[in-house]
N, C-alpha and C positions, 0 to 999 in steps of 0.2 A: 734532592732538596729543592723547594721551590723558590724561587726569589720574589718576592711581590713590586710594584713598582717603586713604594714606599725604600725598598733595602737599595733595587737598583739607583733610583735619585740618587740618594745619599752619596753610593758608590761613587758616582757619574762626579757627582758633586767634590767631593774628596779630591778625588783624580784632577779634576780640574786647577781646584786651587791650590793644590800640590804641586802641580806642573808650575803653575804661573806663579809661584812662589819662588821657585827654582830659577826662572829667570829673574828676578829681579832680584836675587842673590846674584845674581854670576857676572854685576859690574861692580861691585864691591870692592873696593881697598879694602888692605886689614885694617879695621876698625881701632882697635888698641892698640898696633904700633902707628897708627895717625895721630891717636888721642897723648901718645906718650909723645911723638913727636913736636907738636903745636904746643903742648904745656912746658916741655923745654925751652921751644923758641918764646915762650913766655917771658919764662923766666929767665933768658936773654937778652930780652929786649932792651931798646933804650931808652925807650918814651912809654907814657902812659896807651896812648892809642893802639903799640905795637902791641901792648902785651894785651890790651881789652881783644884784640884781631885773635892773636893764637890761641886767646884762653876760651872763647869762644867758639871758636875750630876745635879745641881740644874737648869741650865738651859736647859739643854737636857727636863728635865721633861715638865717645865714651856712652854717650845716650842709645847711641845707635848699637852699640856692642851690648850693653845691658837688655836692650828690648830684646838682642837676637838668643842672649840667656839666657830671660826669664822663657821665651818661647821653646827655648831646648829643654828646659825643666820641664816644663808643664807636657811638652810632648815624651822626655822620660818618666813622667808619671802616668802619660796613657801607656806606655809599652809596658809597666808594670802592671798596671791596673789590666789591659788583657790577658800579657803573661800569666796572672794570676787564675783567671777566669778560663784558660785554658784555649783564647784564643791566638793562635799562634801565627795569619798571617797580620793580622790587626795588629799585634805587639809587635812586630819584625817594621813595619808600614809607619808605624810611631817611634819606633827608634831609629828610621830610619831618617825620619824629618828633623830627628834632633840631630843629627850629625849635619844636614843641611843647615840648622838656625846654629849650631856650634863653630862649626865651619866659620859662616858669616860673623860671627863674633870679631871672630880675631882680628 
């Protein structure tokens, strides 16, 4: 089979931001026990100010766990969408980045 440069690119290109996606997961907190944390210390609080601080940390978090979601979704919709087509390292490659953005979720 021949590869054209067009397929390689692509490749080259994937791999890349694949990679560099992976680090910038890997300073992560968990995302949702942050988001649950700061929304307790909320709801805690004793002044107006304290709670506007945690509920803002609580949602910063909570946004940030939602994006890594929707991003695990849509990468389980490629690994099906190849699965189905029969391509089997491309399906394997795309569920494998969901388990990277599910990971970072938490």
């Amino acid at each position: 089979m021949k590869i054209t440069n067009m397929k390689l690119t692509g490749l080259c290109a994937g791999i890349v931001l694949t990679l560099g996606s992976l680090g910038a997961y890997a300073g992560d907190d968990d995302h949702l026990d942050q988001a649950l944390k700061h929304a307790k210390e909320a709801a805690k609080a004793d002044d107006a100010s304290a709670v506007v601080e945690h509920a803002e940390k609580a949602k910063t978090h909570a946004k940030t766990a939602d994006e890594h979601l929707d991003a695990g979704i849509t990468s389980l919709d490629n690994a099906i969408t190849h699965g189905k087509q029969g391509h089997a390292d491309m399906a394997k490659k795309a569920a494998d980045e969901a388990v990277t953005h599910l990971k970072a979720a938490e």
